[in-house]
N, CA, C and O of each residue as an XYZ file, in Angstrom:
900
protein
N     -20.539    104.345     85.400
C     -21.558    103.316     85.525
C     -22.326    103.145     84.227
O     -22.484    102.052     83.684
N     -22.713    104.102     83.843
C     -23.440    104.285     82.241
C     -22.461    103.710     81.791
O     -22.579    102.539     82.154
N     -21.393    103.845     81.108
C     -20.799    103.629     80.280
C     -20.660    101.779     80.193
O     -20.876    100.998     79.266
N     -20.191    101.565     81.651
C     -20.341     99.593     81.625
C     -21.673     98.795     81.438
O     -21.949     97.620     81.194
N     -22.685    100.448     81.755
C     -24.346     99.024     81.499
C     -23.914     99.340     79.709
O     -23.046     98.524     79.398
N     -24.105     99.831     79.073
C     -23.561    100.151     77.354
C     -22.524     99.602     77.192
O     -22.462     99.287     76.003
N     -21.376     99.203     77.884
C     -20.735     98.048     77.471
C     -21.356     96.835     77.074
O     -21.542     96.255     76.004
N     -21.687     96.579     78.581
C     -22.739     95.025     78.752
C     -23.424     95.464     78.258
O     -24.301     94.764     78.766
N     -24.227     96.393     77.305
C     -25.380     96.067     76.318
C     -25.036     95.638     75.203
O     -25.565     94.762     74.519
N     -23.995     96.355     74.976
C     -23.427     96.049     73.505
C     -22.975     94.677     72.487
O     -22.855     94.243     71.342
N     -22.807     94.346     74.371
C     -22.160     92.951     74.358
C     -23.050     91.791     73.985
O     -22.767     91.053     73.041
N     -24.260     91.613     74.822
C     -25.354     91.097     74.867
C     -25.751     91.074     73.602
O     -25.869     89.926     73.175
N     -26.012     91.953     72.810
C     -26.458     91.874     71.585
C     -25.631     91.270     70.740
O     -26.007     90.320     70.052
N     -24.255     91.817     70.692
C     -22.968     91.339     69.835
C     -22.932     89.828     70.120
O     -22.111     89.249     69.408
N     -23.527     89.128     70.874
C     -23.249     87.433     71.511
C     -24.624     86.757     71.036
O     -24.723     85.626     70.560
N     -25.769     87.762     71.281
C     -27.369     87.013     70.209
C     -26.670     87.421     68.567
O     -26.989     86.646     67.666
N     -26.091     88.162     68.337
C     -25.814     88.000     66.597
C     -24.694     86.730     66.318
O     -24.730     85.935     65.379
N     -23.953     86.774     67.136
C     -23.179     85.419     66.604
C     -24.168     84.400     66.603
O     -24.614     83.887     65.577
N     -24.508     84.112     67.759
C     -25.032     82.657     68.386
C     -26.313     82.811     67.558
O     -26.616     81.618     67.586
N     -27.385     83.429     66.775
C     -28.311     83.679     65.784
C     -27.697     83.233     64.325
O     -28.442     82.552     63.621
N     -26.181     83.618     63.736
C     -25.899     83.734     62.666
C     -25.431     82.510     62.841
O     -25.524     81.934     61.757
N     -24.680     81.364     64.164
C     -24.166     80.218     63.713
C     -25.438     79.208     63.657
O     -25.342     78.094     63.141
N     -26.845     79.786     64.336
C     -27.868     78.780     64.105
C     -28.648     78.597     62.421
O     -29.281     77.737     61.808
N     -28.259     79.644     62.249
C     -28.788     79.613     61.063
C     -27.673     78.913     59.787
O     -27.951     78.159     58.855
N     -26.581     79.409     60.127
C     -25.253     78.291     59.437
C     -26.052     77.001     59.485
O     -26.876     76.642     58.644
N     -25.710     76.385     60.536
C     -25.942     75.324     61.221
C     -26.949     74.538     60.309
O     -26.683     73.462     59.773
N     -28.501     75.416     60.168
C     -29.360     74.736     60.068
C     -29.518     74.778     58.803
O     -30.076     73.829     58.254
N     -29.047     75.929     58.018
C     -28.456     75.649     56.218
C     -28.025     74.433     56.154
O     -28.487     73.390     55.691
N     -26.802     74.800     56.837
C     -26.070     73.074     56.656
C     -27.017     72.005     56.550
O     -27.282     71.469     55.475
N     -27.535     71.684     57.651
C     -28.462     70.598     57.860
C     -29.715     70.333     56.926
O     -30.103     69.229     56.546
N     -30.272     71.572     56.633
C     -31.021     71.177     55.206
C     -30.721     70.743     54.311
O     -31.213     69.763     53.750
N     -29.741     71.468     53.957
C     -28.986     70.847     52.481
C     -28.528     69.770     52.290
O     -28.683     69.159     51.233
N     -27.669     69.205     53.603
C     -27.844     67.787     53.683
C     -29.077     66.917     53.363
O     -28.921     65.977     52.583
N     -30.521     67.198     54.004
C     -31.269     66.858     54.478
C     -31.648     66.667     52.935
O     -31.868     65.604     52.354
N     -31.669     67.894     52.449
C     -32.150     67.505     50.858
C     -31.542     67.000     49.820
O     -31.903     67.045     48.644
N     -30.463     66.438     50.347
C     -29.547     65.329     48.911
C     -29.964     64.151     49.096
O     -30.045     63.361     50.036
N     -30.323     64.200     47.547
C     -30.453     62.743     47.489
C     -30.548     61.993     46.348
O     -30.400     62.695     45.347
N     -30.849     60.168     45.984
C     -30.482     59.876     44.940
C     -31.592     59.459     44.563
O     -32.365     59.170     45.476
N     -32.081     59.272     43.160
C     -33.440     58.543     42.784
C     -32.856     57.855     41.452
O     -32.228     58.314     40.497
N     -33.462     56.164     41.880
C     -32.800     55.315     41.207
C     -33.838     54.154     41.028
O     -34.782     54.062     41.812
N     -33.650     53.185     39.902
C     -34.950     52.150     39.618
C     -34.889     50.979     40.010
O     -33.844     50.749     39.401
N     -35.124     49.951     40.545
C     -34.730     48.723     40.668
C     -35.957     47.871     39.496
O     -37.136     48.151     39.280
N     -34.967     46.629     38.840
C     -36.171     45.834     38.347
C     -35.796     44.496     38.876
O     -34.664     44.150     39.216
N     -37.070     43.663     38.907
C     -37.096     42.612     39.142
C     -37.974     41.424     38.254
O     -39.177     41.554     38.033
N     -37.289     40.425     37.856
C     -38.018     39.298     36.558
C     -38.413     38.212     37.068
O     -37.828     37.675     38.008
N     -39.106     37.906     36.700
C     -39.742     36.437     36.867
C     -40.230     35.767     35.632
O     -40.843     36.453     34.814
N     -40.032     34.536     35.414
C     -40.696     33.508     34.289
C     -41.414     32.517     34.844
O     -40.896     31.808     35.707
N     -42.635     32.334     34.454
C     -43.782     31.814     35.091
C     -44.421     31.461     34.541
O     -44.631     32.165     33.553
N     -45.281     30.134     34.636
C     -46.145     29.055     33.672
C     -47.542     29.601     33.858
O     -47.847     29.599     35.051
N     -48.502     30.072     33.055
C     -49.631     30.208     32.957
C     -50.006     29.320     33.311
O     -49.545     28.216     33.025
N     -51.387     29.627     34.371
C     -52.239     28.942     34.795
C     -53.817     28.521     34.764
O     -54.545     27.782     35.426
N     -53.963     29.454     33.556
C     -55.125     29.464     33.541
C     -55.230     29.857     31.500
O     -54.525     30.738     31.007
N     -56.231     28.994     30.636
C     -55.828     29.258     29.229
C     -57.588     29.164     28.743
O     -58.371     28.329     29.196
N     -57.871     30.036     27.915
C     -59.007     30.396     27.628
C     -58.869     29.855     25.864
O     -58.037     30.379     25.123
N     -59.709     28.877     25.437
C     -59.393     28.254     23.824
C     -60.545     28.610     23.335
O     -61.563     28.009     23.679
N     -60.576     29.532     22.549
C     -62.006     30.278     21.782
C     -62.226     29.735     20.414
O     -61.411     30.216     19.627
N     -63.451     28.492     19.605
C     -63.730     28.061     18.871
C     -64.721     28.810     17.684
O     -65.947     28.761     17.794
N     -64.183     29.369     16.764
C     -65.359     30.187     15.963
C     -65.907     29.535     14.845
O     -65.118     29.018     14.054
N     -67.378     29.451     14.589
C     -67.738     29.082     13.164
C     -68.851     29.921     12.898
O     -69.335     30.751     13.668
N     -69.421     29.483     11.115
C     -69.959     30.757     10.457
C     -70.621     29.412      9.828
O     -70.190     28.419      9.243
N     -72.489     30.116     10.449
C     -73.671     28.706      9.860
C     -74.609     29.809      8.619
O     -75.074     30.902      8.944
N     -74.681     29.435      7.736
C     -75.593     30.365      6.499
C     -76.566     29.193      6.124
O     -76.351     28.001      5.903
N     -77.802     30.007      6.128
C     -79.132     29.180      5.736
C     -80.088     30.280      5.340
O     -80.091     31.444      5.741
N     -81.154     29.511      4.207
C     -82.384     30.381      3.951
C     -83.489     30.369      4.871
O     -84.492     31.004      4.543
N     -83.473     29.611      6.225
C     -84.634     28.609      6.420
C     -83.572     28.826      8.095
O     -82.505     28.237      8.274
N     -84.341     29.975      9.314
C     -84.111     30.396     10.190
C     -83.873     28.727     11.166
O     -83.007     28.369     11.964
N     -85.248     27.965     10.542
C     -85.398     26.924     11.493
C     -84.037     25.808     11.472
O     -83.727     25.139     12.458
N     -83.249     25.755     10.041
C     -82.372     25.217      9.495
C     -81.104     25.903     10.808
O     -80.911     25.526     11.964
N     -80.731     26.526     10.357
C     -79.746     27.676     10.696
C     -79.648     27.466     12.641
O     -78.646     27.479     13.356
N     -80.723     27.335     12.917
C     -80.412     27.188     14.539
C     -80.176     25.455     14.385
O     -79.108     25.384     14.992
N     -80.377     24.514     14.110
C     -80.587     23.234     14.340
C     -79.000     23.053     13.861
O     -78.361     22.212     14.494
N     -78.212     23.872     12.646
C     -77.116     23.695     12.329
C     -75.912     24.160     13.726
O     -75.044     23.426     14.198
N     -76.228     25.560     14.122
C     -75.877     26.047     14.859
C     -75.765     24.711     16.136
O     -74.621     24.442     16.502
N     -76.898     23.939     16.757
C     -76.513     22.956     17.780
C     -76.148     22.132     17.488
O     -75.305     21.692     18.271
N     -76.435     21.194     16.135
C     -74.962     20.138     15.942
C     -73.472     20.544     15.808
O     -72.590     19.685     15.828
N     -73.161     22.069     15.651
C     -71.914     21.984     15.695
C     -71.509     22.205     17.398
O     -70.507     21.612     17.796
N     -72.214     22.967     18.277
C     -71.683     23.471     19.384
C     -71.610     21.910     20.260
O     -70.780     21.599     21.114
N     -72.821     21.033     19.707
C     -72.522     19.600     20.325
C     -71.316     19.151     19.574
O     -70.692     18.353     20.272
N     -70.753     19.353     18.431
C     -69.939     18.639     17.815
C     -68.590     19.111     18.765
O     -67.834     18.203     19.111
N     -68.305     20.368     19.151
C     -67.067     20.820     19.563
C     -67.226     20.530     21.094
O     -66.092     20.387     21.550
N     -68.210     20.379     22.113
C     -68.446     20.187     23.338
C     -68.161     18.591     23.561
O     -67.907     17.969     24.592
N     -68.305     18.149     22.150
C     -68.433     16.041     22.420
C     -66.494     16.040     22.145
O     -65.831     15.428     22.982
N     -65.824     16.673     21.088
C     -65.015     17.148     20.839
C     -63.838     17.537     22.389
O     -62.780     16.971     22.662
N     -64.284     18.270     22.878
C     -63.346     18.760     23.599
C     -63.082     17.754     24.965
O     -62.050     17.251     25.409
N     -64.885     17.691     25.534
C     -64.950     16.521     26.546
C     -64.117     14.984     26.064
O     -63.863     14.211     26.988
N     -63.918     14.782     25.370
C     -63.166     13.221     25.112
C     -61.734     13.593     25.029
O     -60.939     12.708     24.713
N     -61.350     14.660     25.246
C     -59.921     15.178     25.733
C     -59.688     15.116     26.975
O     -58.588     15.124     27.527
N     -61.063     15.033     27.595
C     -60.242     14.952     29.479
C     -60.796     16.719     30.231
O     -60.681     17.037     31.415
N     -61.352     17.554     29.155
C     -62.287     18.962     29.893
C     -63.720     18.386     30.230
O     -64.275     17.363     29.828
N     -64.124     19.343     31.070
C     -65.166     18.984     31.599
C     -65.895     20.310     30.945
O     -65.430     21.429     30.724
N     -67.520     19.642     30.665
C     -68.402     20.471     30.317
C     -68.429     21.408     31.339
O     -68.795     22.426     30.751
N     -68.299     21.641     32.290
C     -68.605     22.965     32.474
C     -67.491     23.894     32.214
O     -67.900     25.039     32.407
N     -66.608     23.885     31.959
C     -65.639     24.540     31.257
C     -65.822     25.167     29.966
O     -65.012     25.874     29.368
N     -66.989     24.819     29.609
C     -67.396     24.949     28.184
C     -68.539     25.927     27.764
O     -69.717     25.571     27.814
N     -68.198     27.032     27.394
C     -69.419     28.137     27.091
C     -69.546     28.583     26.106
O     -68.597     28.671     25.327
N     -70.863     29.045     25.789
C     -71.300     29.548     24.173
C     -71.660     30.957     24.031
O     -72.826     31.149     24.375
N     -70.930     32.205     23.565
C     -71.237     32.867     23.352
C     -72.543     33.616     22.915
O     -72.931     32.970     21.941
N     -73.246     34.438     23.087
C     -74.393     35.036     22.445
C     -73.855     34.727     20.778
O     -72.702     34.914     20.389
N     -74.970     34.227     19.954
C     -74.991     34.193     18.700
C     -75.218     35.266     18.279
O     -76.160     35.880     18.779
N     -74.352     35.944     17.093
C     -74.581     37.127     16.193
C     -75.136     36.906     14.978
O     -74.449     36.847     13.959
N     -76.661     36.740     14.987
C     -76.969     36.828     13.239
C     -77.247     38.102     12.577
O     -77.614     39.086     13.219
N     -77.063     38.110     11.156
C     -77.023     38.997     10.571
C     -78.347     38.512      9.554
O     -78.957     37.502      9.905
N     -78.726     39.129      8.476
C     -79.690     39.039      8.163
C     -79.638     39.625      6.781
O     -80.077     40.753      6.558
N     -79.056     38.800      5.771
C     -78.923     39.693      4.552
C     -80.016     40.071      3.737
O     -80.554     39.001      3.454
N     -80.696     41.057      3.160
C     -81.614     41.759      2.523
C     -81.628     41.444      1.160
O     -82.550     41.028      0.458
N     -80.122     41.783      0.819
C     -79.808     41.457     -0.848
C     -80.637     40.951     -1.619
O     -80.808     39.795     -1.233
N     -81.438     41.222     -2.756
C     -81.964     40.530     -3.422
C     -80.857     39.055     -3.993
O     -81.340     37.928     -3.883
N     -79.812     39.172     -4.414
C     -78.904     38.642     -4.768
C     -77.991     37.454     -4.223
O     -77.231     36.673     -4.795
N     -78.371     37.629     -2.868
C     -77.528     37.077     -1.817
C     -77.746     35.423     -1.903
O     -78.726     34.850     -2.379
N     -76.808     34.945     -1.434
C     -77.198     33.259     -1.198
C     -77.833     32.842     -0.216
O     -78.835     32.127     -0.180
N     -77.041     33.450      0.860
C     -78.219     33.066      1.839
C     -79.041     34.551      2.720
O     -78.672     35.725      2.696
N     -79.758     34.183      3.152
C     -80.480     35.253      3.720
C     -80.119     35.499      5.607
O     -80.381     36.496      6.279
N     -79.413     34.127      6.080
C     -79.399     34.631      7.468
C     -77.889     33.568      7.630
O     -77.586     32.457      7.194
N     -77.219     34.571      8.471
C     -75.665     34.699      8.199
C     -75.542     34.294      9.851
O     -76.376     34.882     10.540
N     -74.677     33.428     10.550
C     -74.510     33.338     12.182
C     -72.953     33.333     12.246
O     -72.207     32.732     11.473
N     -72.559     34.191     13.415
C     -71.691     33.657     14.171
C     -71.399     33.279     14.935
O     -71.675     33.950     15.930
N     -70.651     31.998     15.192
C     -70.869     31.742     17.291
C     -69.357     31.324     17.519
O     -68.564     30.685     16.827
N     -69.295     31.748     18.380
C     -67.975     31.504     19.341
C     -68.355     30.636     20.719
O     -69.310     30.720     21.491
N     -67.216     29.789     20.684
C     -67.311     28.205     21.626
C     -65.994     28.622     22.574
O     -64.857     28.764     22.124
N     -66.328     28.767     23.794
C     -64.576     29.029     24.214
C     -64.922     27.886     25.962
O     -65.760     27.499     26.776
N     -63.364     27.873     25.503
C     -63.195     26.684     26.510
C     -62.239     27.588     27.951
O     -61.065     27.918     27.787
N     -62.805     27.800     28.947
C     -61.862     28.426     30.282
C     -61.474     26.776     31.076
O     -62.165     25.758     31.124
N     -60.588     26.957     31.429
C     -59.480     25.786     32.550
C     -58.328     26.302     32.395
O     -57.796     27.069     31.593
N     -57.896     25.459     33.774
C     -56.510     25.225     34.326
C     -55.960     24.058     34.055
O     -55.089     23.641     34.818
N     -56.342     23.313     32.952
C     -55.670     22.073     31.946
C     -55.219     23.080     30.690
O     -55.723     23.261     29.582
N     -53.932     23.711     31.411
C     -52.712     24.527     30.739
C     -51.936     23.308     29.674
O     -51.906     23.395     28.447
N     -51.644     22.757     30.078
C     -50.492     21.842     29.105
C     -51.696     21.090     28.158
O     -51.251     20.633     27.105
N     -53.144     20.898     28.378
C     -53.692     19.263     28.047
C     -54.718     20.374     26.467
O     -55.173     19.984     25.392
N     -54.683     21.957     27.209
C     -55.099     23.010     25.793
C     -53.883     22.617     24.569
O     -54.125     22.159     23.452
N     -52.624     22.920     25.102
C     -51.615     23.579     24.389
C     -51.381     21.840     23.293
O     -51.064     21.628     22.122
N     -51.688     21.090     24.284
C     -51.697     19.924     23.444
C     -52.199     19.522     22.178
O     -51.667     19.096     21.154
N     -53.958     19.900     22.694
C     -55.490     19.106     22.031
C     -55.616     20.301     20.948
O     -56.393     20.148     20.006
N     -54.958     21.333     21.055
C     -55.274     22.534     19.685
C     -54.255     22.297     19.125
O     -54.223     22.971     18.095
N     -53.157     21.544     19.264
C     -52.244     20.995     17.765
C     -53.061     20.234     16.517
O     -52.912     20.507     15.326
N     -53.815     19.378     16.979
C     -55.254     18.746     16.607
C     -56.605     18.423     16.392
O     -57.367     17.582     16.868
N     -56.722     19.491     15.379
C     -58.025     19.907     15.871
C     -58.913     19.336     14.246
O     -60.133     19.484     14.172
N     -58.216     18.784     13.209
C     -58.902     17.617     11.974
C     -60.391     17.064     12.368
O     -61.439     17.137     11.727
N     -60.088     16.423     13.789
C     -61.482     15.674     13.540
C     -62.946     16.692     14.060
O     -64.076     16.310     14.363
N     -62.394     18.030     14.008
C     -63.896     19.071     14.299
C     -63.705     18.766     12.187
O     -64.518     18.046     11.607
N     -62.667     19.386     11.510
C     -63.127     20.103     10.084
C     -63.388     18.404     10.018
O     -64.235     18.581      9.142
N     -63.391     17.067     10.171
C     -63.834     16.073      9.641
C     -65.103     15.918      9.522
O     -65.659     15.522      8.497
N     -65.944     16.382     11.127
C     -67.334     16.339     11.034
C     -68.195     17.487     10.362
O     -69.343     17.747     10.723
N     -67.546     18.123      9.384
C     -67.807     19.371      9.206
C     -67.515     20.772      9.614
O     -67.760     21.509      8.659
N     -67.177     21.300     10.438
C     -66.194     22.197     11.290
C     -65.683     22.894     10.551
O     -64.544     22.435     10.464
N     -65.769     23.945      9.771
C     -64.936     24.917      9.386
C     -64.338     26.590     10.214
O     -64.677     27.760     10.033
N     -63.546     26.070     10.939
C     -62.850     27.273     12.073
C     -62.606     28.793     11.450
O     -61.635     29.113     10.764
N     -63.672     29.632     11.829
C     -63.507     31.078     11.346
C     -62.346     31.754     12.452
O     -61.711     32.753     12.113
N     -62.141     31.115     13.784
C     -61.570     31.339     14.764
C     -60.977     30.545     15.992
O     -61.648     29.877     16.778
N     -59.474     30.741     16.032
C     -58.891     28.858     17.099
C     -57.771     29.560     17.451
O     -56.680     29.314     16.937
N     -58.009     30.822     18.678
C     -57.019     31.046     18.992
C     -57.485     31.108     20.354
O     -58.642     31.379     20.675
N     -55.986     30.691     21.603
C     -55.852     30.487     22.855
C     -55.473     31.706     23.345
O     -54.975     32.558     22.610
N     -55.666     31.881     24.554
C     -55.026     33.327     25.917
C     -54.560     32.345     26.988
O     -55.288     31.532     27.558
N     -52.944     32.567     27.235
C     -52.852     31.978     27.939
C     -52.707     32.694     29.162
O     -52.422     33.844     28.827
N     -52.768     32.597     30.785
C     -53.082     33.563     31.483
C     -52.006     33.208     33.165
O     -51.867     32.015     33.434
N     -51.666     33.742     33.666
C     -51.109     33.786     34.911
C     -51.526     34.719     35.904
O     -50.892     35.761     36.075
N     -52.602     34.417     36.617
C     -53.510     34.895     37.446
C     -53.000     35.526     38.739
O     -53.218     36.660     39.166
N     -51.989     34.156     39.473
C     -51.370     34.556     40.868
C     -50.599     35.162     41.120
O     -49.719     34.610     41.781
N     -50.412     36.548     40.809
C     -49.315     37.651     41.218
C     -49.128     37.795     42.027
O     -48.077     38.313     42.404
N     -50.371     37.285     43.011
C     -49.989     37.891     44.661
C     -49.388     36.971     45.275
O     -49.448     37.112     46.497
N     -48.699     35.873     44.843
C     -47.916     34.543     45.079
C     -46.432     35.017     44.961
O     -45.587     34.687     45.793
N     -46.163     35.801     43.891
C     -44.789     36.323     43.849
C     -44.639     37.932     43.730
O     -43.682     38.514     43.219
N     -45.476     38.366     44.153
C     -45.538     40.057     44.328
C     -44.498     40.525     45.595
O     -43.685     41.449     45.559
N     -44.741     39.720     46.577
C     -44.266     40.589     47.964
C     -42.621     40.137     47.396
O     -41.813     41.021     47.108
N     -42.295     38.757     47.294
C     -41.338     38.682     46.858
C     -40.147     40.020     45.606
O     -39.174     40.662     46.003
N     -40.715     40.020     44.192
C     -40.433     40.548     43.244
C     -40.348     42.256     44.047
O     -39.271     42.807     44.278
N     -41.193     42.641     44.252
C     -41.249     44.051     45.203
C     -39.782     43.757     45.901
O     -38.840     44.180     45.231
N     -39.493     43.206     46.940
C     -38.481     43.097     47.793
C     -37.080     43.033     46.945
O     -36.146     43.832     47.019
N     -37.167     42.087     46.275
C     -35.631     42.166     44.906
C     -35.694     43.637     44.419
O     -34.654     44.205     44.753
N     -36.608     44.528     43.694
C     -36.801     45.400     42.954
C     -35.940     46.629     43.801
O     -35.154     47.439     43.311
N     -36.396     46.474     45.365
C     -36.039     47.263     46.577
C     -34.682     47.014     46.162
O     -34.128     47.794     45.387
N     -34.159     46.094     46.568
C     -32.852     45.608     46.821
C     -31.717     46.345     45.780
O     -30.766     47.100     45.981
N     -32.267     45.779     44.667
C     -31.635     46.282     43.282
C     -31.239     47.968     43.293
O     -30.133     48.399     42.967
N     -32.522     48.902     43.790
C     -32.206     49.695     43.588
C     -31.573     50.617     44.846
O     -31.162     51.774     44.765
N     -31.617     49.825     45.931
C     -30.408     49.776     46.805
C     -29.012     49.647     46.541
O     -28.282     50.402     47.183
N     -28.513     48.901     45.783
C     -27.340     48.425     44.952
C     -26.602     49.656     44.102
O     -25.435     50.012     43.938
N     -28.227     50.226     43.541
C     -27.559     51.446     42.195
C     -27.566     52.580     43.249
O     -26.521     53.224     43.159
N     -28.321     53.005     44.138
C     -27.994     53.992     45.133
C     -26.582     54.290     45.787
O     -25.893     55.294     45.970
N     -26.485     52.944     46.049
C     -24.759     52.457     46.793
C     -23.458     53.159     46.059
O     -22.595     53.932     46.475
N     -23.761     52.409     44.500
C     -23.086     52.421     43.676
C     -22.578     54.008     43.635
O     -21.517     54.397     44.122
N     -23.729     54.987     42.832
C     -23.835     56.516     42.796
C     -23.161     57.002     44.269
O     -22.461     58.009     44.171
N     -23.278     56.434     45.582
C     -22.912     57.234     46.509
C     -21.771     57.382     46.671
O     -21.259     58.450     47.006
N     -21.105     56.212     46.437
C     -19.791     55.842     46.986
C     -18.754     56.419     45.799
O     -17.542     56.613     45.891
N     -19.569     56.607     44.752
C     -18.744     57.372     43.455
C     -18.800     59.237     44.040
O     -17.801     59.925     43.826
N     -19.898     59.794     44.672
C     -19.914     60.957     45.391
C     -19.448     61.199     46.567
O     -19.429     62.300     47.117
N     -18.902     59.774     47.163
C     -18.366     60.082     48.716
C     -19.123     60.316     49.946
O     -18.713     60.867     50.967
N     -20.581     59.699     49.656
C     -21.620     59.481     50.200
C     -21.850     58.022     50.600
O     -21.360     57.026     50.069
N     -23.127     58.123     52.181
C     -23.799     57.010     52.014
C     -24.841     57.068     51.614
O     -25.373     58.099     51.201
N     -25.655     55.271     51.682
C     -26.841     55.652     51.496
C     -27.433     55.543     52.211
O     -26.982     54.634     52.909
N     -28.930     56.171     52.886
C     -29.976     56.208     53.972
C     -31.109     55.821     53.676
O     -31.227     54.943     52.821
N     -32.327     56.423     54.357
C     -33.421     55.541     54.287
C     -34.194     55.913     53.312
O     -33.831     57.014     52.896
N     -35.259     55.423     52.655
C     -35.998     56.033     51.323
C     -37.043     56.647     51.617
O     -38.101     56.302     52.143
N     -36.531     57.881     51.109
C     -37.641     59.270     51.431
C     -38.960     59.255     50.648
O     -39.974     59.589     51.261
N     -39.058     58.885     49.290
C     -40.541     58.460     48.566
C     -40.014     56.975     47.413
O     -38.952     56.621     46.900
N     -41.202     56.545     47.421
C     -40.822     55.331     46.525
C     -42.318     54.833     45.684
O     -43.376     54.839     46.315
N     -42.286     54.478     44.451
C     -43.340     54.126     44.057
C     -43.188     52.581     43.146
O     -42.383     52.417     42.228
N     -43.920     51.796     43.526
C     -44.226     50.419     43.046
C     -43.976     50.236     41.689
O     -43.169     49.341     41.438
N     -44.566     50.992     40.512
C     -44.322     50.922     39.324
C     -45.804     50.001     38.555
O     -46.905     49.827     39.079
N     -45.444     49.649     37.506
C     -46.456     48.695     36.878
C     -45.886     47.357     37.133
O     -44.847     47.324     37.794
N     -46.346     46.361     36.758
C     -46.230     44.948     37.062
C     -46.752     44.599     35.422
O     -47.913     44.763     35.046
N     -45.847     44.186     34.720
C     -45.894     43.928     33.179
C     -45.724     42.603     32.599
O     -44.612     42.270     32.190
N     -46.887     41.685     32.512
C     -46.916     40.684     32.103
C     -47.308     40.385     30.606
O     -48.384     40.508     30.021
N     -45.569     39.773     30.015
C     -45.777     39.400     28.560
C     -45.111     38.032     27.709
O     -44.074     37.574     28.190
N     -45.436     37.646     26.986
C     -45.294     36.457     26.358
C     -43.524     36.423     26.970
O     -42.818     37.423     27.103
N     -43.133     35.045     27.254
C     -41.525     34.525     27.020
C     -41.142     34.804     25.908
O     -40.357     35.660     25.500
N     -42.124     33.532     25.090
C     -41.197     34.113     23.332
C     -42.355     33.326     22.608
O     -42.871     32.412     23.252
N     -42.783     33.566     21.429
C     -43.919     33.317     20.842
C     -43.867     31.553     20.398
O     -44.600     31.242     19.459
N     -43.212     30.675     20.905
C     -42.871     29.247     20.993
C     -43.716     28.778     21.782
O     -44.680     28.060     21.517
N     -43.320     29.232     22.914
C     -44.225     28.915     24.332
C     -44.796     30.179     24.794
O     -44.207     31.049     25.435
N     -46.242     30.180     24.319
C     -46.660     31.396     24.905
C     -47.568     30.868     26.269
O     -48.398     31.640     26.750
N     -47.447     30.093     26.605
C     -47.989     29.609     28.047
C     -47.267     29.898     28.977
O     -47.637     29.820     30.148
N     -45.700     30.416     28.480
C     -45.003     31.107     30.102
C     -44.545     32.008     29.780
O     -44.101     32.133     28.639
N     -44.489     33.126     30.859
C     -44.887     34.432     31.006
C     -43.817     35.294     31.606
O     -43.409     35.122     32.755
N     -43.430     36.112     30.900
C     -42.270     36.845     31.686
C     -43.131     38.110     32.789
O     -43.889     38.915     32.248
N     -42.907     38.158     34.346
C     -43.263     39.061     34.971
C     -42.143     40.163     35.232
O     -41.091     39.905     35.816
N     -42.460     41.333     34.771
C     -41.517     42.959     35.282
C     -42.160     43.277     35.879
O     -43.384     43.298     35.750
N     -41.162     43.813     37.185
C     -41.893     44.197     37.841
C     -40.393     46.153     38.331
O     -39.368     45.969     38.988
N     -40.703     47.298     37.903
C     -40.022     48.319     38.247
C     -40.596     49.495     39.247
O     -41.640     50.142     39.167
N     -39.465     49.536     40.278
C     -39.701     50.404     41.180
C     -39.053     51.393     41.611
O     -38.004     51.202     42.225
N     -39.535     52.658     41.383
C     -38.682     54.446     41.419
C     -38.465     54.397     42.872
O     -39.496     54.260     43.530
N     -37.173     54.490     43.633
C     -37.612     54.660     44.926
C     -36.116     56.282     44.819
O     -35.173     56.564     44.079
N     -36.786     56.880     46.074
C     -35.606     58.018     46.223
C     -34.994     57.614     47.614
O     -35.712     57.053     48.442
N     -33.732     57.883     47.868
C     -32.606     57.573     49.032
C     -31.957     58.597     49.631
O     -31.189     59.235     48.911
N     -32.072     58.938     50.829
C     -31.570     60.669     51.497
C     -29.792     59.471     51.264
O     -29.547     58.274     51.412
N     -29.049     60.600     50.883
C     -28.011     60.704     50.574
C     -27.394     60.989     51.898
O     -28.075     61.934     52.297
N     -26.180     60.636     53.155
C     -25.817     61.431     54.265
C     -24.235     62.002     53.958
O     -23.671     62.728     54.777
């Protein structure tokens, strides 16, 4: 009788060590699966017309005679505001920077009080900027000498083609996942971490800098099965 309960003990135990050692097989296996996988980039482009263009007007007023020097200072900011409005902008589009005077000491100097002012024009008359700053003679006609006449051109609505560009970017790097798997004898599955990337907006080509190339790159990782 002893001897068969020590059989059947022996046994019992000998049947938890298999059935212990194939769970743990088992679940090796299944991790290791669990942890292959591929990490790959997708990009996605867009070319896009600025919508919005900022035209910044600079000049430089020198006088001995403070009272001079401001009175110069408002015939020109009227000169470039009468200027821009007969193009079709509207004054309120039209703002004047804080004036920077300086104040020369020099015994020597010519003049004693030195200004700078900046005139900048904000709108969404994209094409009617890129136009009216090919021509800009009749400011230096009325006097106008431009220390500064450069434009920003701007594309504001990303969130117009974001969800979109995101979704291609996905796609793409769905494609290179595929690609890698099927070269390993794998599929591909669902994406275990993924990150958006930057969204990189830069000139087309310095011709037309009013349209805008959008990048948009996204790291995503793919469980491998």
């Amino acid at each position: 009788m002893e001897n068969n309960r020590s059989f059947s003990g022996a046994l019992y135990i000998g049947l938890a060590i298999v059935i212990f050692g194939l769970t743990i097989f088992f679940g090796a296996r299944n991790f290791s699966r669990l942890g292959s996988y591929v990490e790959v980039k997708g990009l996605s482009e867009r070319i896009v017309k600025s919508d919005t263009a900022t035209w910044t007007i600079g000049f430089e007023v020198k006088s001995n005679d403070i009272t001079a020097l401001y009175a110069e200072i408002e015939r020109n900011k009227n000169t470039i505001e009468a200027f821009l409005t007969s193009q079709g902008f509207e004054i309120t589009e039209i703002n004047m920077a804080p004036v920077n005077v300086y104040q020369d000491t020099y015994r020597e100097a010519l003049f004693r009080y030195n200004a700078s002012v900046q005139v900048s024009l904000y709108t969404n008359k994209v094409d009617t900027v890129k136009e009216v700053s090919k021509n800009t003679l009749p400011l230096l006609q009325k006097g106008i000498v431009m220390t500064n006449n450069t434009i920003q051109f701007e594309f504001s609505d990303i969130n117009s083609i974001k969800p979109e560009m995101l979704a291609e970017a996905i796609q793409n790097a769905r494609t290179s996942a595929e690609e890698f798997a099927k070269a390993s004898g794998s599929r591909v599955g669902s994406i275990s971490r993924g990150t958006q990337g930057v969204i990189d907006i830069t000139e087309k080509d310095p011709g037309s800098p009013e349209y805008k190339k959008v990048r948009v790159v996204s790291t995503l990782r793919f469980v491998l099965k």
